[in-house]
C-alpha positions in Angstrom: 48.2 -62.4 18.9 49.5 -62.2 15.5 51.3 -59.1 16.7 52.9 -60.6 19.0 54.3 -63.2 16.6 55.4 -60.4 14.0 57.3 -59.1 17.3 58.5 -62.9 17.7 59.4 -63.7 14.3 61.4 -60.1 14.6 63.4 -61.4 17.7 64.5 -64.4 16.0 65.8 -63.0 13.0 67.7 -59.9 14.6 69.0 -63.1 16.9 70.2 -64.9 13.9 71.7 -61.6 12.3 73.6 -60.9 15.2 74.8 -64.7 15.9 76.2 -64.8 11.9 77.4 -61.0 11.3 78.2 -60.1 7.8 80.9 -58.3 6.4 80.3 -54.6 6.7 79.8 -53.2 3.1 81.5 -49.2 2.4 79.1 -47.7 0.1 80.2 -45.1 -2.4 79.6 -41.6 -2.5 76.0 -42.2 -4.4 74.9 -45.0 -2.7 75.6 -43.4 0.1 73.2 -39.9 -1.0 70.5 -42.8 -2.3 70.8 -44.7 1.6 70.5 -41.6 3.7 67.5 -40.2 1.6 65.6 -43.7 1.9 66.5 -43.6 5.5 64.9 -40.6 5.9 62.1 -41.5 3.8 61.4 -44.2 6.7 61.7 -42.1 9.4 59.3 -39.9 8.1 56.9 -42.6 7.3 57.2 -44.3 10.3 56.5 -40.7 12.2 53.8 -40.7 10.9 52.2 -43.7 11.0 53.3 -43.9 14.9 51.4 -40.5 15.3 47.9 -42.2 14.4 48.9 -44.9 16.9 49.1 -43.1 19.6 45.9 -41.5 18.6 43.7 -44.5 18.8 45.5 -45.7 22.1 44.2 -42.3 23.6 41.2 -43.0 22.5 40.5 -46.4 23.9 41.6 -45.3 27.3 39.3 -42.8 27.4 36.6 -43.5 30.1 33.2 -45.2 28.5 30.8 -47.4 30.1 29.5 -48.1 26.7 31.2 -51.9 25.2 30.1 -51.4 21.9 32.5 -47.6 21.6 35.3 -49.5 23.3 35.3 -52.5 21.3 35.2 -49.8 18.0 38.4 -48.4 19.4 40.2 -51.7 20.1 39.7 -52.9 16.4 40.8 -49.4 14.8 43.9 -49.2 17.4 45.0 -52.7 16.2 44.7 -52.0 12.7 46.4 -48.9 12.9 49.4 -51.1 15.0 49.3 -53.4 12.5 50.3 -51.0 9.5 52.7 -49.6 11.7 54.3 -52.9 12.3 54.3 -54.0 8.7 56.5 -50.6 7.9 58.9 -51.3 10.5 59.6 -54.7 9.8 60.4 -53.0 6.0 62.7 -50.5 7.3 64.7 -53.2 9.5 64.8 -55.2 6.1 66.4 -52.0 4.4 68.8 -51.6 6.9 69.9 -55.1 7.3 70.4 -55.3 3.5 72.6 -52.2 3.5 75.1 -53.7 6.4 77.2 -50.6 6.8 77.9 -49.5 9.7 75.6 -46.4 10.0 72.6 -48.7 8.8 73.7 -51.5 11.6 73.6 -49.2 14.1 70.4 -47.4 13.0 69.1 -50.7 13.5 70.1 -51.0 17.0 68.3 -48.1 17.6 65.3 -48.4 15.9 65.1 -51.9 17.3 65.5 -50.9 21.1 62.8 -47.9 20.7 60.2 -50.3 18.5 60.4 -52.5 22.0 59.3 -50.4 24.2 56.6 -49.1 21.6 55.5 -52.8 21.8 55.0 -53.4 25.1 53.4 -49.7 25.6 51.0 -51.3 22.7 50.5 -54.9 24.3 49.5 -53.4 28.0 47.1 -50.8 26.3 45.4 -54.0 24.6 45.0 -56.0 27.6 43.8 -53.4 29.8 41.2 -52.4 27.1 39.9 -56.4 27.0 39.8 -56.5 30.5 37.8 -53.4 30.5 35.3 -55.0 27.8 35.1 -58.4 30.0 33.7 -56.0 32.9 31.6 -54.3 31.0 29.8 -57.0 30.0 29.6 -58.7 32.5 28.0 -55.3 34.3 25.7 -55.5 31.4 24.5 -59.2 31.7 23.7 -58.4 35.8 22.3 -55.4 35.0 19.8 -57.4 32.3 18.9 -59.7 35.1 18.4 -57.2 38.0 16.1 -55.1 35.5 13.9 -57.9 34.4 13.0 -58.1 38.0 12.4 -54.3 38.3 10.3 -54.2 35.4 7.9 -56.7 36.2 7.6 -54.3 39.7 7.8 -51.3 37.3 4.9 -52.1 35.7 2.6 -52.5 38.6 3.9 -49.0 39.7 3.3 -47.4 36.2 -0.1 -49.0 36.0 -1.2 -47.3 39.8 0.6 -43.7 38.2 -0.8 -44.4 34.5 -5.0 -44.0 36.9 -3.6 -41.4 39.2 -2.2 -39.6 35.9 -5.8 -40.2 34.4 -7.8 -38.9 37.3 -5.6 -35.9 37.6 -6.1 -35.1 34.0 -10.0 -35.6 34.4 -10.2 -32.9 37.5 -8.2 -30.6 35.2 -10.8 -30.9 32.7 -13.5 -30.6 35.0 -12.6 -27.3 36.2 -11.4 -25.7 33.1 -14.6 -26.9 31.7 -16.3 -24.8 35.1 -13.9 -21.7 34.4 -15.1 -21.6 30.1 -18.3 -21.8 31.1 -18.2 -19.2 33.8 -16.5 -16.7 31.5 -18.6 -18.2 28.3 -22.4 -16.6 30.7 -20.6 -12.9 30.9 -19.2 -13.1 27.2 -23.1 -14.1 26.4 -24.7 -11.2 28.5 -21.8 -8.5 27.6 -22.5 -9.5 24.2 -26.6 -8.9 24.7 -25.6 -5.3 26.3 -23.6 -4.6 23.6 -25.6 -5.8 21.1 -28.9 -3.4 22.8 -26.7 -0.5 23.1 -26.3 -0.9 19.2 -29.7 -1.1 18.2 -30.1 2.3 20.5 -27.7 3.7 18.7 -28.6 2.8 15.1 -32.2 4.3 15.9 -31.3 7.6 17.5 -28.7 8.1 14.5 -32.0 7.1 12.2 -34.2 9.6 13.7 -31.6 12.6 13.7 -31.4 11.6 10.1 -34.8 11.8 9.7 -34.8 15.2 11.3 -31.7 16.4 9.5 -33.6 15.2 6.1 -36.7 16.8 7.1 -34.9 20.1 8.4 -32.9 20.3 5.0 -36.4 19.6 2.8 -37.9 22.6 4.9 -35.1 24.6 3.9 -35.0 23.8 0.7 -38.6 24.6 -0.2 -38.3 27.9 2.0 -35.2 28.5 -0.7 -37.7 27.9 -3.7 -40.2 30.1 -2.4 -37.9 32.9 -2.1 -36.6 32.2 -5.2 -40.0 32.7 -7.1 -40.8 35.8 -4.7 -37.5 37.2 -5.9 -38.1 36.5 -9.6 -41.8 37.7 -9.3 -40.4 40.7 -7.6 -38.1 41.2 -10.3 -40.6 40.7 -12.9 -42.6 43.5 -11.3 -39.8 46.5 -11.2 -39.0 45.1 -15.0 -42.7 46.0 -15.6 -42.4 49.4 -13.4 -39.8 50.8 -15.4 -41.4 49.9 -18.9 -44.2 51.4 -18.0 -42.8 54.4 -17.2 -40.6 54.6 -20.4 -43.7 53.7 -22.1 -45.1 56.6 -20.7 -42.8 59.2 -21.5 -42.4 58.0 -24.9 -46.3 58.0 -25.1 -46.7 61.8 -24.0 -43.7 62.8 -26.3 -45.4 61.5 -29.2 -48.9 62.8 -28.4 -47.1 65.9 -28.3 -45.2 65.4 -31.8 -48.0 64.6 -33.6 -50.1 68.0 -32.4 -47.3 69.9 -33.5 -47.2 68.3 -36.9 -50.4 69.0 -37.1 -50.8 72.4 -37.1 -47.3 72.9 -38.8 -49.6 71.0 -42.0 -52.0 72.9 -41.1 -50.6 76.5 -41.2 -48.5 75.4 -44.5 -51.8 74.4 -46.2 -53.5 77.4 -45.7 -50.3 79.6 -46.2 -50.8 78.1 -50.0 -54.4 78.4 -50.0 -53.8 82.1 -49.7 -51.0 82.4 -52.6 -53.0 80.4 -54.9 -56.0 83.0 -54.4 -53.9 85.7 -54.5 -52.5 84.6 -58.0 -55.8 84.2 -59.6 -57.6 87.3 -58.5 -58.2 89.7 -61.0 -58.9 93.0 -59.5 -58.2 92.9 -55.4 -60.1 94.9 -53.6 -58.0 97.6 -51.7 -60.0 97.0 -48.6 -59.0 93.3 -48.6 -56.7 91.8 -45.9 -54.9 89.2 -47.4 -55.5 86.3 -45.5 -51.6 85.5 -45.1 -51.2 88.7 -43.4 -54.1 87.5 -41.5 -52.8 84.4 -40.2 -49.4 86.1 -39.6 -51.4 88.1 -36.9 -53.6 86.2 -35.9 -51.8 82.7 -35.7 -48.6 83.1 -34.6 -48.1 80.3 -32.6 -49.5 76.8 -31.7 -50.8 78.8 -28.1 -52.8 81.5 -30.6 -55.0 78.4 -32.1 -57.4 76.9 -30.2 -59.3 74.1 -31.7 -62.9 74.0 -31.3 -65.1 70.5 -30.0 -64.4 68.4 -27.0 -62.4 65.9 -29.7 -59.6 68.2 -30.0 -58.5 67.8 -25.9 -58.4 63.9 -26.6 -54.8 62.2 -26.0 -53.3 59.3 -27.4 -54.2 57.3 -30.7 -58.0 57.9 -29.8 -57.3 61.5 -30.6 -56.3 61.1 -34.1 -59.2 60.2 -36.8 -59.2 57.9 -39.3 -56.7 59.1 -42.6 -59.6 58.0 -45.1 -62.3 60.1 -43.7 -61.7 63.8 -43.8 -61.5 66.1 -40.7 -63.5 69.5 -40.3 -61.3 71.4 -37.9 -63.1 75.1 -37.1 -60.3 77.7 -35.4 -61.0 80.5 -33.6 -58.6 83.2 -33.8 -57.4 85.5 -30.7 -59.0 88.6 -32.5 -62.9 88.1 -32.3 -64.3 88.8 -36.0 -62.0 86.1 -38.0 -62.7 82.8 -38.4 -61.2 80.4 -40.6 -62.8 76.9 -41.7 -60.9 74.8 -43.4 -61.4 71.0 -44.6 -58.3 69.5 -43.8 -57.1 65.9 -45.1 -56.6 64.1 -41.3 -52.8 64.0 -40.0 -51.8 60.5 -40.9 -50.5 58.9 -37.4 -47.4 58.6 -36.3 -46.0 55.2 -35.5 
């Protein structure tokens, strides 16, 4: 309504203006720059402001069965209108005020065109209020018609609310049938499985047991050879010493008889000289007993000791170095016998 008496208002003053015409002004060359850039200014604005306009008058003719988004739209259509009608009211003002011929005629123009954009305006509002007005009366009917369907709704809902119920308690029934069902063979799989297991764990026990007892049998069967093997070493060990020990034994044995009669030989060998040196007068019929021993012992073979200790072996052979030893030899040549008392042949270690 107040739009319409902006558009009103409008009508009566371009009525007056053009029942008492003013002079037509000439504006110079400046004012003339300053009009046509202000002019344009406007037209620019007013572009613009139409633009959004024509927006929001889309948008309320859109199809809704909602009042509340249509009666949104109408309010932001009219405000939009409303700026755009303030600005053209300004630019008719700017053009009236210049009064030159370009501006009257501008105004003309703009006038004719801001008509039509009215009445484009005023039948998108009234179809948009009518639209509301159906709308809620649509609404009110439709309040009344479901207060009536909800008191039968709610007998319905209660009969489907049990039905709904029992349903659900059949459902739970027999899924509480199928859990058990599969709840026995989990149970007696479980018991198998559980038996098999204890089979198990005692057959791998006993072929432990047997494993263990198998490797303690081997182990002792490894000891034993062991201390046959070490006894059997400790056995050649003692064969072989005892035959360098004997060797050695029958080396020395014979050693110490030839020492023996090496002394012995020596000794008398002196005995001789030193009887030789002191005799006054030999006898030419004496034999010197060197040259006697020179025949008649020659060699270890050529002496044979007399008495069954002089076949002995070994340190039982050999008598003791503080008691002296009569040793009686018997030559080769039968007639010449020599006794001598011999110091014993200390023993050889």
């Amino acid at each position: 309504m107040a739009d319409t008496l902006l558009q009103e208002e409008g009508a009566d003053n371009l009525t007056e203006a053009s029942v008492k015409p003013k002079r037509v002004t000439k504006l110079s060359w400046k004012s003339k720059e300053n009009f046509e850039i202000t002019m344009e200014e406007f037209s620019v604005d007013l572009a613009h402001r139409w633009e959004r306009t024509v927006h929001y008058m889309s948008e309320v003719t859109q199809p809704s069965q909602r009042v509340l988004q249509l009666e949104g739209a109408l309010l932001r259509f009219k405000s939009v209108y409303e700026t755009y009608q303030k600005l053209c009211t300004k630019y008719m003002s700017f053009l009236k005020s210049t009064n030159t011929e370009e501006s009257l005629e501008e105004l003309k123009r703009f006038e004719h065109l801001n008509q039509e954009r009215s009445k484009k305006v005023s039948e998108t509002k009234a179809n948009v209020e009518a639209r509301i007005t159906q709308l809620q009366e649509t609404a009110s009917h439709r309040s009344t018609s479901t207060r009536h369907s909800k008191r039968s709704s709610r007998s319905s809902h209660s009969r489907s609310s049990t039905l709904s119920e029992l349903i659900r308690a059949r459902a739970e029934v027999e899924a509480a049938k199928v859990r058990a069902a599969f709840a026995d063979k989990k149970a007696e799989m479980e018991a198998e499985a559980a038996c098999k297991k204890a089979e198990m764990e005692a057959e791998a026990a006993r072929k432990k047991a047997e494993m263990e007892a198998e490797a303690a049998r081997k182990k002792a069967e490894i000891e034993v050879l062991d201390r046959k093997c070490d006894q059997a070493t400790a056995e050649a060990k003692l064969r072989v010493l005892e035959q360098a020990v004997g060797s050695d034994l029958d080396s020395v044995s014979m050693a110490n008889s030839e020492d023996a009669m090496e002394r012995t030989k020596n000794y008398v060998l002196n005995q001789n000289s030193n009887f030789s040196a002191t005799s006054e007068a030999p006898d030419d019929t004496y034999t010197p007993l060197r040259h006697q021993l020179s025949e008649n012992i020659v060699t270890t073979q050529d002496l044979k000791p007399s008495g069954p200790s002089a076949h002995q072996d070994g340190p039982s052979s050999h008598t003791s170095p503080h008691k002296p030893q009569t040793i009686k030899y018997q030559s080769v040549n039968p007639g010449v016998n020599i006794l001598a008392k011999l110091p014993s042949p200390l023993p050889v270690t």
